[in-house]
C-alpha positions in Angstrom: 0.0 0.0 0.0 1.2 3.3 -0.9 0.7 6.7 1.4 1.0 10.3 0.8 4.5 11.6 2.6 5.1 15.0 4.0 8.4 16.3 2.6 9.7 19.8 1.9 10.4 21.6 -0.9 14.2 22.3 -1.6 14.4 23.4 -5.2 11.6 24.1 -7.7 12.9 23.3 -11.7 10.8 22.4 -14.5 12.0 19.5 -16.5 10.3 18.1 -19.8 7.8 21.3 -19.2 6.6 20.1 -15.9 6.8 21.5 -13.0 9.7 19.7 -10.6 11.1 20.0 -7.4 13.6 18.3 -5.2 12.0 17.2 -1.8 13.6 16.1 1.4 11.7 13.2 3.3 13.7 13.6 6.6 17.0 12.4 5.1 15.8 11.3 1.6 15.6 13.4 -1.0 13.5 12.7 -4.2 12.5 14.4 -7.6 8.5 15.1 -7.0 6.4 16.5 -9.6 4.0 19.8 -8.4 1.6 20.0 -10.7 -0.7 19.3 -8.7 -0.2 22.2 -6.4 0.9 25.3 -8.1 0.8 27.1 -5.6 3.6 25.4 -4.0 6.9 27.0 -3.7 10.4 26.0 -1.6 10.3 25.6 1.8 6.9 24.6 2.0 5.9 21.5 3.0 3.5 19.0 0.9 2.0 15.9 0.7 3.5 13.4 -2.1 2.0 10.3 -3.5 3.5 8.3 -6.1 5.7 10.9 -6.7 3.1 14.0 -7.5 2.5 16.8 -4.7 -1.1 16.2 -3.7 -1.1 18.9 -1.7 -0.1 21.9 0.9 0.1 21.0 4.3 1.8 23.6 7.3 4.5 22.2 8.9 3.1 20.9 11.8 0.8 18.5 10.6 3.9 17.4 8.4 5.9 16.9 11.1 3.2 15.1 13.0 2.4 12.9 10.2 5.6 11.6 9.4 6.7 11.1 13.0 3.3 8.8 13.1 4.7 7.0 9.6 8.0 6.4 11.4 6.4 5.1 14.4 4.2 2.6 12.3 7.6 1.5 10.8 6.2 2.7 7.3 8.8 5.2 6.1 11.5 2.5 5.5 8.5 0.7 3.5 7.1 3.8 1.5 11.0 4.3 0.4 12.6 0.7 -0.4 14.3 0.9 -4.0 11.3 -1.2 -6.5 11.5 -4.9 -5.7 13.2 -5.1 -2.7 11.3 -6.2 0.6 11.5 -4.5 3.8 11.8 -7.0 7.3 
């Protein structure tokens, strides 16, 4: 199962005429496509699933969200390179 992660925006690009940014997921960092959310802009936080920005979230509830995933052991999960199992 796949769920939305709270990560922050680092640096907004636009590759292939989409709208790109680098976002850091605690000590991850992956390419995320906002789209979705054009009002987003760096150093906001937002909710990613499947790699698109589903939306704007303060960074509280991001915070409190993805010290909940950690807790429920589903950040390694959410992150694992494709085809790999997590114990």
């Amino acid at each position: 199962m796949c769920l939305a992660i709270p990560g922050q925006i680092i640096e907004i690009q636009e590759i292939e005429g989409l709208r790109s940014a680098r976002v850091r997921f605690g000590g991850i960092v992956r390419q995320v496509c906002l789209d979705f959310v054009p009002e987003a802009g760096r150093g906001d936080y937002v909710m990613v699933h499947v790699g698109f920005a589903i939306s704007r979230v303060d960074s509280l509830e991001a915070e409190r969200t993805y010290n909940l995933l950690q807790e429920m052991g589903r950040i390694e999960e959410e992150f694992a390179p494709a085809g790999s199992e997590v114990p």
